[in-house]
PyMOL commands that place a pseudoatom at each C-alpha (Angstrom):
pseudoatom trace, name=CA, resn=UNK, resi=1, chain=A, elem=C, hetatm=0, pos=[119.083, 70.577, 89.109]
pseudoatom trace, name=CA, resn=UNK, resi=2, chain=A, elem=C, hetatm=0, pos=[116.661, 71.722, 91.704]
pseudoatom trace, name=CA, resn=UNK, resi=3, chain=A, elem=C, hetatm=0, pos=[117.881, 71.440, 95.490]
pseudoatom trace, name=CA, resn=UNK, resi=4, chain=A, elem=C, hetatm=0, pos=[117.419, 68.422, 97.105]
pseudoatom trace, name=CA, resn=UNK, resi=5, chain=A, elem=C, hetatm=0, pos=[114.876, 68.493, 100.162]
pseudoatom trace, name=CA, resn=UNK, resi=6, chain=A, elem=C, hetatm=0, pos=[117.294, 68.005, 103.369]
pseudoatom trace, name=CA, resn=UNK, resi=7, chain=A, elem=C, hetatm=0, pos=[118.855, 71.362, 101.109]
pseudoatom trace, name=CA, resn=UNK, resi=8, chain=A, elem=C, hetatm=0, pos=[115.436, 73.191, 101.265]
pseudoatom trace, name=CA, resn=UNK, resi=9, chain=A, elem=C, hetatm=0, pos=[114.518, 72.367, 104.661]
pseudoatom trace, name=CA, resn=UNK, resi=10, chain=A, elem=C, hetatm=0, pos=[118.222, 73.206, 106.269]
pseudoatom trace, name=CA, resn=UNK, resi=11, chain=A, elem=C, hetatm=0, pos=[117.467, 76.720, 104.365]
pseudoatom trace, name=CA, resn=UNK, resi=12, chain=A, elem=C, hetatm=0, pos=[114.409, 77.630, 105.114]
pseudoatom trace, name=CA, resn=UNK, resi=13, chain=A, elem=C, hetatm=0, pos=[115.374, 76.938, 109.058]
pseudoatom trace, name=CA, resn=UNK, resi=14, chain=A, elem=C, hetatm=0, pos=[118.271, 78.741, 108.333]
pseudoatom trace, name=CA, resn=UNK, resi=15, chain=A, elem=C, hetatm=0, pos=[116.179, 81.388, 107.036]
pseudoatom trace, name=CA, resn=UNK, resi=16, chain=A, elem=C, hetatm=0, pos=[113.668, 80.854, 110.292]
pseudoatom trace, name=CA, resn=UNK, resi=17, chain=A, elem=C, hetatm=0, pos=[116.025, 81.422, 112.487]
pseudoatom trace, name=CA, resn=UNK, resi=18, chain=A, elem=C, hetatm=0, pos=[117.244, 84.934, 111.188]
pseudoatom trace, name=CA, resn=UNK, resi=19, chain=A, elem=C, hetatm=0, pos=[113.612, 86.229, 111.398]
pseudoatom trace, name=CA, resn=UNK, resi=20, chain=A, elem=C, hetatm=0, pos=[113.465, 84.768, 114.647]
pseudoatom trace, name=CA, resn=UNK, resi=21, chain=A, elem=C, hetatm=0, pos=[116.427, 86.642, 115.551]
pseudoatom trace, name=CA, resn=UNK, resi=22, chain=A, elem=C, hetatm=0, pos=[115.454, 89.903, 114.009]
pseudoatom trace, name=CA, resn=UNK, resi=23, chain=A, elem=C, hetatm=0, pos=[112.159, 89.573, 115.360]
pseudoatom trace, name=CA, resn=UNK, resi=24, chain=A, elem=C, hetatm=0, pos=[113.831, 88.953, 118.649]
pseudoatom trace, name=CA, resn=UNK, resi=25, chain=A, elem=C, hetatm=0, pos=[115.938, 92.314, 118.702]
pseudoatom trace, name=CA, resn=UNK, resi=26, chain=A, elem=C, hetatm=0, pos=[112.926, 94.414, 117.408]
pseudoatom trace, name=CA, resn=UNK, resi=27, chain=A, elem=C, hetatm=0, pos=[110.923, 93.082, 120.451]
pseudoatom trace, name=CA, resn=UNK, resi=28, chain=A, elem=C, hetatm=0, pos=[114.054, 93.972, 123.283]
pseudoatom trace, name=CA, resn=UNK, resi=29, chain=A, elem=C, hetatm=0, pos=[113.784, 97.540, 121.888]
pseudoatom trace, name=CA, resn=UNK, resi=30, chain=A, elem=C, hetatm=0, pos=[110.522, 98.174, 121.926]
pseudoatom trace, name=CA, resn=UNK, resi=31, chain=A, elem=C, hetatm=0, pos=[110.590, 96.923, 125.429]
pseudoatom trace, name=CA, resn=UNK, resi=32, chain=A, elem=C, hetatm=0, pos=[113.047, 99.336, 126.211]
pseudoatom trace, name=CA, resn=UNK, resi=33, chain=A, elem=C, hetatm=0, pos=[111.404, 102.375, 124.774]
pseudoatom trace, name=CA, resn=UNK, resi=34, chain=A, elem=C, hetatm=0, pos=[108.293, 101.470, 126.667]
pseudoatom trace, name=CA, resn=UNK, resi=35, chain=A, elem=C, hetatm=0, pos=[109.668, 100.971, 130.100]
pseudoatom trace, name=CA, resn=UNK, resi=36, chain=A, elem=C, hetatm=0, pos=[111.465, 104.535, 128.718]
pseudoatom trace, name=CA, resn=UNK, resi=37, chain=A, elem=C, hetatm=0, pos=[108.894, 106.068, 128.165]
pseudoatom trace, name=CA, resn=UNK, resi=38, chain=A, elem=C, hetatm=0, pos=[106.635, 105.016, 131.060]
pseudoatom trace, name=CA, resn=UNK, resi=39, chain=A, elem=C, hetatm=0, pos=[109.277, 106.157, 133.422]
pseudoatom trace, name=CA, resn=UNK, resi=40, chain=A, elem=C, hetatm=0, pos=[109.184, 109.765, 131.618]
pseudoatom trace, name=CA, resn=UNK, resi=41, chain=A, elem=C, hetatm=0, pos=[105.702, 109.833, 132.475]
pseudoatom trace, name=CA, resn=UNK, resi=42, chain=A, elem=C, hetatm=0, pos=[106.023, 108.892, 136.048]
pseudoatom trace, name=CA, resn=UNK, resi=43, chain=A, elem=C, hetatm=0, pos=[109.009, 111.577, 136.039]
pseudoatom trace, name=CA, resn=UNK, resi=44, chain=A, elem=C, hetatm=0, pos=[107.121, 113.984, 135.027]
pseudoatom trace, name=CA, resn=UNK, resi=45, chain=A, elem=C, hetatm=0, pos=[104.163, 113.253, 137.611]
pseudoatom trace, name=CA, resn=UNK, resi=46, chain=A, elem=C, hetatm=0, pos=[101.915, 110.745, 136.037]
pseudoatom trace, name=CA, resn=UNK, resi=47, chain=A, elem=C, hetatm=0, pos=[101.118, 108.162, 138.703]
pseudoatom trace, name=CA, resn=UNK, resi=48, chain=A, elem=C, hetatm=0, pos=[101.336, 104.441, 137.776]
pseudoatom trace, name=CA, resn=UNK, resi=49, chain=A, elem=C, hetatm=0, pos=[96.997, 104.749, 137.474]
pseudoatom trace, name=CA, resn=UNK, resi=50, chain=A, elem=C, hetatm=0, pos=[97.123, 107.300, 134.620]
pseudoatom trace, name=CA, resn=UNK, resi=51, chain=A, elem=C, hetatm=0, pos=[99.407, 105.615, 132.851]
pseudoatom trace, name=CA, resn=UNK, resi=52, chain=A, elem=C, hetatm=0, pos=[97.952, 102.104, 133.078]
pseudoatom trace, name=CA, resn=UNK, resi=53, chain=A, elem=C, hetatm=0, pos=[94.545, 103.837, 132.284]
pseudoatom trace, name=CA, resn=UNK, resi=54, chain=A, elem=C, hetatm=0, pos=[96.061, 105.628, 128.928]
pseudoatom trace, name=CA, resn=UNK, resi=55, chain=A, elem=C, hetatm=0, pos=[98.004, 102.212, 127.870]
pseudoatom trace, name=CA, resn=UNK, resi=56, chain=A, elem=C, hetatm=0, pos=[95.081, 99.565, 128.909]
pseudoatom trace, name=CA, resn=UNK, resi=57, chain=A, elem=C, hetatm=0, pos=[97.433, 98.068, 131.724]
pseudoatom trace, name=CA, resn=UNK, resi=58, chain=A, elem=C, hetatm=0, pos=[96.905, 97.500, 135.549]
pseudoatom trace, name=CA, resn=UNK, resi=59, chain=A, elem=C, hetatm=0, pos=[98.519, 99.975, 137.613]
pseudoatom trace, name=CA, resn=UNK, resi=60, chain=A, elem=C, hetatm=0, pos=[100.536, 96.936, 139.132]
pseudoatom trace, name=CA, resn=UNK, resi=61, chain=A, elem=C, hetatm=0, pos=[101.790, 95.923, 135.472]
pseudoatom trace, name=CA, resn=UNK, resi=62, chain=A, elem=C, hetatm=0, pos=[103.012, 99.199, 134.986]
pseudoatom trace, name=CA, resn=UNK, resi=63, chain=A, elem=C, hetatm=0, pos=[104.551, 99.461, 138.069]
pseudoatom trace, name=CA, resn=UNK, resi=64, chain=A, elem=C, hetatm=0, pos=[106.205, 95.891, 137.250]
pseudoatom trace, name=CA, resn=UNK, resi=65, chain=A, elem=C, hetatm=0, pos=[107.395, 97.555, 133.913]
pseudoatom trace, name=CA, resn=UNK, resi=66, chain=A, elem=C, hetatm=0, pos=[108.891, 100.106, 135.045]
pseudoatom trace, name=CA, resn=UNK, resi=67, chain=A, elem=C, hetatm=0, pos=[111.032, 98.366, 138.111]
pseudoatom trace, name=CA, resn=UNK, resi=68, chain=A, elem=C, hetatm=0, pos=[112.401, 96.310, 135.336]
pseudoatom trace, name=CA, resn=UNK, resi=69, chain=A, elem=C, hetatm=0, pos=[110.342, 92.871, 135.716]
for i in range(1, 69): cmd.bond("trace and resi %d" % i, "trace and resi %d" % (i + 1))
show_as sticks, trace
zoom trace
């Protein structure tokens, strides 16, 4: 007997909110490695222009980045 459709649609939000999740995580690290790995560049004398001008940000976003905001 097939499922019933308060059955389907409590699945496939079940299902929604596991990508959502996952999708969720993946973002927060690839956040991470970028503030990372704008603050490598800065360490190793990069200024917040060159960076910005490789990545396609404002100096001012990249700044913001890598403070943490």
């Amino acid at each position: 007997m097939p499922p019933n459709p308060k059955s389907k649609a409590l699945d496939a939000a079940r299902r929604a909110q596991a990508d959502f999740e996952k999708t969720q995580e993946q973002l927060e690290r690839h956040v991470h490695t970028r503030r990372e790995s704008f603050e490598r560049a800065k360490a190793a004398g990069a200024t917040l222009r060159e960076i910005g001008e490789v990545v396609g940000l404002h100096h001012t976003r990249v700044g913001q980045i890598v403070r943490g905001e």
